[in-house]
N, C-alpha and C positions, 0 to 999 in steps of 0.2 A: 310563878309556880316552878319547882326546883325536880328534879329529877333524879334518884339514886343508883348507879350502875353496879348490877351485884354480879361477882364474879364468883364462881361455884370453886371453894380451894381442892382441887383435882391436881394429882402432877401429872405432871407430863408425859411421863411413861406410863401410864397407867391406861390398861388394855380396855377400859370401860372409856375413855375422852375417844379414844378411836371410832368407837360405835357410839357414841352419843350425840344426840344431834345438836349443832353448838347452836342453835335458835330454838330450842325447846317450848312446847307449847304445857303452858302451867295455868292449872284450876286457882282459883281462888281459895279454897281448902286447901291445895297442898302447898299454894305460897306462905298461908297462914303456918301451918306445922311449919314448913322452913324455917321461918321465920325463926318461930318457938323453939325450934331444935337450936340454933343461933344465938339466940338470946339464953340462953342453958348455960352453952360450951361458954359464953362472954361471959357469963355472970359468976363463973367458978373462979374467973379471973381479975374482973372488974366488980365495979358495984351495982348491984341490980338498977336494972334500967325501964325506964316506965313504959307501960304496955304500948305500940305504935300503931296498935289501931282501936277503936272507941269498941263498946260494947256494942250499940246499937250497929252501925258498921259492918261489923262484922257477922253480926245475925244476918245480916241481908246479903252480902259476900258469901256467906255459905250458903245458903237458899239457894243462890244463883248456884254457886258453883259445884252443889250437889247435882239442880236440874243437868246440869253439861256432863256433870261428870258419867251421869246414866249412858249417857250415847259414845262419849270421848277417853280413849285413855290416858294413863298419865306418866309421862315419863319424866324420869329425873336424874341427874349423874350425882353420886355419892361420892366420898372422900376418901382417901387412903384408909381414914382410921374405921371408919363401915365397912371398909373392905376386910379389913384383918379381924372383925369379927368372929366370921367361921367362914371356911370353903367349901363347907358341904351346903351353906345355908344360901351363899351365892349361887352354887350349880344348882341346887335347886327355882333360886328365883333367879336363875337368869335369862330364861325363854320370856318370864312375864315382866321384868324391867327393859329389856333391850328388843320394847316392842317401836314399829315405826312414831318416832319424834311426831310432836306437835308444838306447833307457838301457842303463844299467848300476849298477850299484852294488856294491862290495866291501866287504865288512866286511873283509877281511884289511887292507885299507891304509886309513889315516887320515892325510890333510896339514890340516895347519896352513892357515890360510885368511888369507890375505894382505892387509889393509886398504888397505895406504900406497901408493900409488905408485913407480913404479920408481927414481923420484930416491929418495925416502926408503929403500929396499932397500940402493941405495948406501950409506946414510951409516949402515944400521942394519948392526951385524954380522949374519953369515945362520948361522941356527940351525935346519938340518933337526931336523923332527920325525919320528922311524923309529914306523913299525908297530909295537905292541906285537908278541909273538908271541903266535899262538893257536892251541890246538891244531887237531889234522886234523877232530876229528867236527865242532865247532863250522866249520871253515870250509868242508868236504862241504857241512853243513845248509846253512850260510849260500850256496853256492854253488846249491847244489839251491832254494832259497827263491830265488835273485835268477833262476835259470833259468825257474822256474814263474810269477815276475811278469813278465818276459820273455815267455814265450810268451800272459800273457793280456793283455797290453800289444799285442801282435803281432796275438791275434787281435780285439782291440774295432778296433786301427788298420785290420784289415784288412775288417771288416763295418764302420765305419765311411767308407772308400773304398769299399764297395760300396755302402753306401747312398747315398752321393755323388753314384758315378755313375749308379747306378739312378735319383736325386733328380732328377740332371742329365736323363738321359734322361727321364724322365716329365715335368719342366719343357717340352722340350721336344716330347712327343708333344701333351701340353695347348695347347702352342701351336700346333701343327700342326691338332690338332681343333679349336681357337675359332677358325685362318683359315678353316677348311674353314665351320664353324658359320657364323662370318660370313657369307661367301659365300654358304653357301645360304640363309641369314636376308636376304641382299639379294636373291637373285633371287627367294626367296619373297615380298618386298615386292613385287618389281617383278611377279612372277606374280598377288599379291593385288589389286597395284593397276588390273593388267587388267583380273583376273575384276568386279570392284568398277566399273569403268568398262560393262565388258557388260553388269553385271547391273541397272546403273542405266538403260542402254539400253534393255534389254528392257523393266523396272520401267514407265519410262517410256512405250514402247510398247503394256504391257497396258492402264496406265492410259486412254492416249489411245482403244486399242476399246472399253472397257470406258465411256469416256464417253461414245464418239460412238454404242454401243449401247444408253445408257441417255437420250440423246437421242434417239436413234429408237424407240427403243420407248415413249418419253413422245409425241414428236411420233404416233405410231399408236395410243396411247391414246386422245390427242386427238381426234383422228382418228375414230377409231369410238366413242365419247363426241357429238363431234358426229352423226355419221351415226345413231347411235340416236337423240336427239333428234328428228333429222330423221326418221326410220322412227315413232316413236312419236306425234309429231303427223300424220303422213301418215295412220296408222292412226285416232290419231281423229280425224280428219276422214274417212275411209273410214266409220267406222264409224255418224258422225253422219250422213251422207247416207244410207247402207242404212238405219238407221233411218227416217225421213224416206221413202226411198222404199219400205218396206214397210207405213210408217202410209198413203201415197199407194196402197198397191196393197189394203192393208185396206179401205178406203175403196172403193177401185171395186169390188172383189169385194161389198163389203155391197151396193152398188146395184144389183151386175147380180146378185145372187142373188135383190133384193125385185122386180127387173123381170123375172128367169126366174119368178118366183113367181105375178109378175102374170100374165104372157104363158101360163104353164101352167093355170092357175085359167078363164084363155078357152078354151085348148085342150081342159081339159077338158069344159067345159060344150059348145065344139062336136061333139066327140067323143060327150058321150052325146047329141046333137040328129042326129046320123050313126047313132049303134047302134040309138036306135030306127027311124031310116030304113032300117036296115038289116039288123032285125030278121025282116022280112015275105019280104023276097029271100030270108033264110037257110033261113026256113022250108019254102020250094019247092025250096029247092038240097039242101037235109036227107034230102028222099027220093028224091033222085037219087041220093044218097052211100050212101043204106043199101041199095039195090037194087044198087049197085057193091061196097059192101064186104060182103055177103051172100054172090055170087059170088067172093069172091075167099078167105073165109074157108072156104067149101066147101072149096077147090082146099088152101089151107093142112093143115086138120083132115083132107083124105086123105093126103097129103106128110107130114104130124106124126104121125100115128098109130102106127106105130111106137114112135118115142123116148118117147109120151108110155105106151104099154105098158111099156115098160123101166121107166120112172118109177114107176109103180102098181105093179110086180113088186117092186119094191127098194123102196117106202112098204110093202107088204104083211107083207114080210119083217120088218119093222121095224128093218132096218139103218141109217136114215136116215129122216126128219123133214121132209118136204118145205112147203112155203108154198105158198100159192096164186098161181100162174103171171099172169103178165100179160104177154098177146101188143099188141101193139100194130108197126101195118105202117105203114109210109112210104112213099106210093107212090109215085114218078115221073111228070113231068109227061108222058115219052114212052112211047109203047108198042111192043112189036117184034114179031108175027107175030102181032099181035092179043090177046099175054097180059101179063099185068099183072106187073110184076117188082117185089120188094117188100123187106122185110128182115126176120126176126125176133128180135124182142129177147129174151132170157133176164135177165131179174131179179127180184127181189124189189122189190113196191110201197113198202116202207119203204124201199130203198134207193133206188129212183126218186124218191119223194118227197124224201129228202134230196139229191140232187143236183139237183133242179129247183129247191129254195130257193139252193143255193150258189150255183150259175149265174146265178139271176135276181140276186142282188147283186154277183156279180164282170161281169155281161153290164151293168150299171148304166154302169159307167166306160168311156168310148172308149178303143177299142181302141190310138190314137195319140196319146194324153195325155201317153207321154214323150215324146214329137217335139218340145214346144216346150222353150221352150229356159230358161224357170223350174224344171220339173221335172225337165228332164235331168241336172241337177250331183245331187238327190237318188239318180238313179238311177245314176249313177257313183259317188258315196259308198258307196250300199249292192253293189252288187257287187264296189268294192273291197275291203268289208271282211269280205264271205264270200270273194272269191280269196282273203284270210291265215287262213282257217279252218285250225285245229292241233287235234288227239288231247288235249289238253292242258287243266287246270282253270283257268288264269290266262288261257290263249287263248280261250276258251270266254266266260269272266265277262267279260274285255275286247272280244269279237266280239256279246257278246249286250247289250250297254251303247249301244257304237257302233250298234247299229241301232235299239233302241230310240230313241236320238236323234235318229234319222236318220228313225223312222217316225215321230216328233212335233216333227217342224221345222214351226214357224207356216206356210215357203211353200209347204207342199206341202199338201192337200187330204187327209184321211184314208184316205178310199177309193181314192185314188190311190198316196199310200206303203203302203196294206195289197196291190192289188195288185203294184205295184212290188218288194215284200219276195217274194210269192209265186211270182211269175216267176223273180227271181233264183237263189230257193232250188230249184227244179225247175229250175233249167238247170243247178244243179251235178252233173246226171245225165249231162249234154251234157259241159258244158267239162271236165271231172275223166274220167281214164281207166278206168272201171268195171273191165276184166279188173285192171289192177293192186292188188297186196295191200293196199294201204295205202287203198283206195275204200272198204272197209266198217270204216274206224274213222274215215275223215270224216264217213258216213252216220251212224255212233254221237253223234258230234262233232256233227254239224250238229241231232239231234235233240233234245239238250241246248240248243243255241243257242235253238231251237224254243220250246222248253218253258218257257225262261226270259222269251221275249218275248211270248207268247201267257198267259202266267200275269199278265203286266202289261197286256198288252191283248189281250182275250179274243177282239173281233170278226175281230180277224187271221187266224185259226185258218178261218172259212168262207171266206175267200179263198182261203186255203191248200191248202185241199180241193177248193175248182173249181179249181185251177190243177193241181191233182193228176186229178182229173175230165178236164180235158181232154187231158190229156197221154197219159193211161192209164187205159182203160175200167175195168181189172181193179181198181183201187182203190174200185169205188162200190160192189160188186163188179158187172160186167154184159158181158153177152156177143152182140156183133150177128155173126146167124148170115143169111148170104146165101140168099136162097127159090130162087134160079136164078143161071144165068149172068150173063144179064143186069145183075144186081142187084150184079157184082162189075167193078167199076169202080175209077176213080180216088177218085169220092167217098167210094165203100164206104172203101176203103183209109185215109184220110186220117181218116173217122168210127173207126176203129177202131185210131187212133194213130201212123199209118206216117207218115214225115218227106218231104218232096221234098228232092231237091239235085240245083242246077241243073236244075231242072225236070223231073228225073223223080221217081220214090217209091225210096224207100233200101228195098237186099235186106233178104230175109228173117234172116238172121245178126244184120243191123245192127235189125231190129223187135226181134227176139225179147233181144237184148242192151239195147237200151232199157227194154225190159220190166223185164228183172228187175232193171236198175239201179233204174229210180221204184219198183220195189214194195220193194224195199231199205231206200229211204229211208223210205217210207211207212210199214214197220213198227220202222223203227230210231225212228219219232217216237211208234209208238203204245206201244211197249215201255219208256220212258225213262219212268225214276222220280226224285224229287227228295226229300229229306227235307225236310217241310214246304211246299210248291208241287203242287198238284193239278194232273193233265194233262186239258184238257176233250177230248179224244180220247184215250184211252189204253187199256190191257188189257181195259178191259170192251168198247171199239165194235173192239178188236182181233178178242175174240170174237164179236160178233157178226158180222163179216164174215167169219170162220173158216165160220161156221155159214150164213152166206147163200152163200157161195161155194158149198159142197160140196152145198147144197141144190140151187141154181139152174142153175150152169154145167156146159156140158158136158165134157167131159175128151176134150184136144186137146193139141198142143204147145205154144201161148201160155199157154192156161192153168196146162197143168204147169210150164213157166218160172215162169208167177204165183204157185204155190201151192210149189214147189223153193224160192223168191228168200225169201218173207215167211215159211216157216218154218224158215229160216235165220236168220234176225237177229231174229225174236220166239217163240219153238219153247222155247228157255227160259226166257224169262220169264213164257209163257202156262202151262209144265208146272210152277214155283214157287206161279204163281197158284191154277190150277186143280187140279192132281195127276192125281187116278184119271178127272177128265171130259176132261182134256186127252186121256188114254191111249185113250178113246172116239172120238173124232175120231181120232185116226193110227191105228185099227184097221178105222173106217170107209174110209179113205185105203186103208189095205192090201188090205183085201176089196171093194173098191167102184171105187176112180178107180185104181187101177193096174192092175186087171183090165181096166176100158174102156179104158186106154192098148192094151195090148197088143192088146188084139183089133182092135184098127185099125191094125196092120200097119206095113206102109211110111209110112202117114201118118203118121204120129206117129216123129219123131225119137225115137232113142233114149237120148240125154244125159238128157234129164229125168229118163224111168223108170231110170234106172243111180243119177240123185242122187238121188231118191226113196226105191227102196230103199237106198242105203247110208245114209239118213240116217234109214230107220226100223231094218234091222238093228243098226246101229253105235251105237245111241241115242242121235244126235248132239244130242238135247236135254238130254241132262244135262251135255251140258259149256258151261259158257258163251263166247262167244264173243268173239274174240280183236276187244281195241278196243271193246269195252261199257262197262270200265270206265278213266274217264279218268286218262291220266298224270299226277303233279304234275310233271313235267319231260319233254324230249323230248330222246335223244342228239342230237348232230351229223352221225351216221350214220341216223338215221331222219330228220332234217330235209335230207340231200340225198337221199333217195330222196322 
């Protein structure tokens, strides 16, 4: 079977081979026309040539290629000489000839394929080659095979022009996003290069406070670097001159202590050359005094007679224990209707004796020794440092430290910081508000201070006691009971512990509330115990003034103030101490000083005997009492109260 390759006579420059597809897909009809149009142009030339394909053939060739041709279109590339036809007849069909190419292929028809040139055609005889014939199945299949590469020729062309143009379109979306990119890649520069310029501003900025604050704070280092300097040579030189004038004031004290030594060694000597001078007058003036104090003790021991029956009925009983009485009367320089007015004293000789030795060593020091103005700063040290008195164990050890320091400062005088210490601490009965709650765990507080600074310096302690003496008879224990009218005076008042303001004597409320504020403390100092520190007043001279009071004194409303106040804040620790002797004494109290309250009526306020008994029924001594023992800390809420 032979093969004909037909070449379409197109030149070369001709602008239709450019756009025509050089594998063109061809109907079986329009090969046929070809054909026909071919054999035409030949024939005008040569001699007619017999038909190259059969009738029958051809009938069925068209059939087919009419079916294809409905779906398929047809392209074809024409010759120079179709071209020069007409140009208006081209631009008209040139949208519908130079539509997209298609192949074809026929295995029914086979040409001969033409090497030579059309001159050489001329001079060669022309010798059609016909189609074999083939039968129907063979050209069915083969029509059905060129159909099927046809349509997948059809469709790679057609996802290939979709890829194309998708390609195209995506080329250009990519373009469209890298201008847009761009764009915003520039004004993000242009935005970076701002932020970048502010931030170097600011940069800039913090730098510069940041320097001119580390210049100032170096220049204020400086600054108080020098100024300490400055303070710290100030200081010693402060310090080397106090020195210097304390060696200058040791000095004069040593002299004028050995010329008081001198000047008193004459005093003395003139003094006993006066006592015996003055022993001879005493002795004629002696029996004028006992001739006066004869008659006057008459007038007493009938006026006494009485209480001192009570006394002997109640020793008889043996409810009570009494001592031996010592009257001793004071009598006034003046007289009034001719009778002698006098005062008598109720106490015990041991208790008199001890407070005529505290006295005579607190009565040592002048009484305006803080007035000058060396001793004053001592005496404002130490009352500033009892005003910060606290409930509290660190307040306590740091209040009891500072005063110790404060009592053994070289410029103060011994006897002078021991009374100083003892004033201060009896006036915290004054300045400190007794009815408020928080008064009896200062009194707890302050007896520990006490304890602590008297355990270091012993002699402190008899100061402490005549300042307690003077302040409040009831502490020695003793009781000045007025002989008459007369005898009840300002003086009276004043020996028996009443305050003036503004020049008159402070009521009775404000005496009796003093009272049991000093006897408070007085027993909050004798009750305090220390583990390892011995108190040289403590629960044994507690008891014996338990035992001298209830012997000596009479039972009145100072007193039951006196004896309500101390066995309130020492009532427990005296019933710890003693037990079943304690319970002896408060049963003496029950059967004895509460009954003589009551039988004196109206005289006798009734507060006392109300806390008396509640605090013997309620047996307020076994509970101990609130601020006895000290806090290791204090809330915020107990330190603004």
């Amino acid at each position: 079977m032979g093969f004909v390759e037909l070449e379409l006579p197109c030149r070369k420059n001709s602008p239709l081979v450019a756009s025509a597809d050089p594998d063109p897909h061809w109907t079986l009809d329009a090969l046929l026309s070809e054909l026909n149009s071919i054999e035409t142009q030949l024939g005008a030339r040569f001699s007619a040539a017999p038909s190259p394909l059969k009738q029958p053939e051809r009938e069925f060739c068209q059939k087919k290629a009419l079916d294809r041709s409905n779906n398929k279109p047809f392209v074809m590339c024409v010759t120079d000489d179709d071209v020069g036809d007409s140009e208006s007849d081209d631009e008209e069909k040139d949208d519908q000839s130079l539509v997209p190419a298609t192949r074809f292929t026929c295995n029914d028809l086979c040409l001969s394929e033409f090497e030579e040139s059309d001159d050489e055609l001329l001079n060669e005889d022309f010798q059609p080659c016909l189609i074999e014939k083939r039968h129907v199945e063979e050209g069915v299949l083969f029509e059905l095979e060129s159909e099927h590469q046809l349509n997948v020729k059809e469709q790679v062309r057609n996802k290939i022009a979709a890829l194309e143009v998708y390609h195209n379109n995506e080329i250009e979306r990519i373009a469209s996003v890298m201008a847009r990119l761009e764009k915003f890649a520039e004004v993000r520069r242009e935005m970076d290069g701002k932020l970048d310029k502010h931030y170097q501003r600011k940069i800039a900025e913090v730098v510069d406070k940041h320097l001119s604050a580390v210049q100032r704070d170096h220049e204020q280092r400086s600054q108080i670097v020098e100024r300490r300097i400055r303070d710290d040579a100030a200081l010693e030189e402060a310090k080397r001159k106090e020195k210097a004038f304390h060696e200058e004031k040791l000095q004069q004290e040593r002299a004028k202590q050995e010329a008081e030594a001198r000047e008193k060694s004459a005093k003395l000597a003139e003094e006993a050359r006066m006592a015996a001078l003055e022993a001879a007058a005493k002795e004629a003036s002696e029996k004028e005094a006992a001739r006066l104090r004869e008659k006057a003790i008459s007038e007493v021991d009938q006026r006494g007679a009485l209480a001192l029956s009570k006394l002997s009925s109640v020793e008889e009983r043996g409810e009570i224990k009494h001592h031996n009485l010592l009257t001793n009367e004071f009598h006034s320089d003046k007289q009034k209707g001719g009778k002698l007015s006098g005062i008598k004293v109720f106490a015990a000789n041991a208790a008199l004796d001890a407070e005529k030795k505290r006295l005579t060593l607190s009565n040592e020091v002048p009484d305006k020794a803080h007035l000058t103005k060396d001793f004053g700063k001592i005496e404002r040290q130490i009352a500033k440092s009892i005003s910060k008195l606290l409930p509290t164990v660190d307040n306590v050890i740091t209040r009891a430290q500072e005063l110790i320091n404060y009592i053994n400062a070289p410029e103060c005088p011994r006897p002078i910081s021991y009374c100083l210490f003892a004033s201060k601490v009896v006036s915290l009965c004054r300045d400190r508000n007794t009815k408020d709650k928080t008064f009896e765990k200062t009194t707890f507080a302050c007896g520990y201070v006490i304890l602590r600074i008297t355990s270091q310096i012993p002699a402190a302690m008899d100061f402490l006691l005549a300042e307690f003496h003077k302040v409040c008879i009831y502490t020695v224990p003793k009781y000045l009971h007025p002989l008459d009218q007369a005898s009840q005076r300002k003086d009276y008042f004043t020996m028996i512990g009443y305050h003036e303001v503004d020049g008159k004597l402070e009521s009775d409320e404000a005496y009796l509330t003093s009272i049991a504020a000093y006897m408070k403390l007085y027993a909050a100092m004798i009750q305090t115990e220390i583990n390892g520190i011995k108190n040289p007043h403590g629960l044994k001279e507690g008891w014996k003034w338990l035992a001298m009071f209830l012997n000596h004194l009479p039972a009145n409303t100072s007193t039951a103030y006196a004896l309500e106040a101390f066995l309130k804040m020492a009532g427990f620790a005296l019933y710890k101490r003693y037990g079943c002797q304690f319970l002896k004494i408060l049963n003496v109290i029950s059967r004895s000083f509460l009954p003589a309250l009551k039988k004196q009526g109206t005289k006798v306020r009734a507060d006392p005997i109300k806390n008396l008994e509640h605090y013997l029924d309620n047996k307020v001594y076994l509970q101990e009492p609130e601020g006895r023992r000290l806090a290791t800390s204090l809330l915020s809420r107990e330190l603004a109260l």
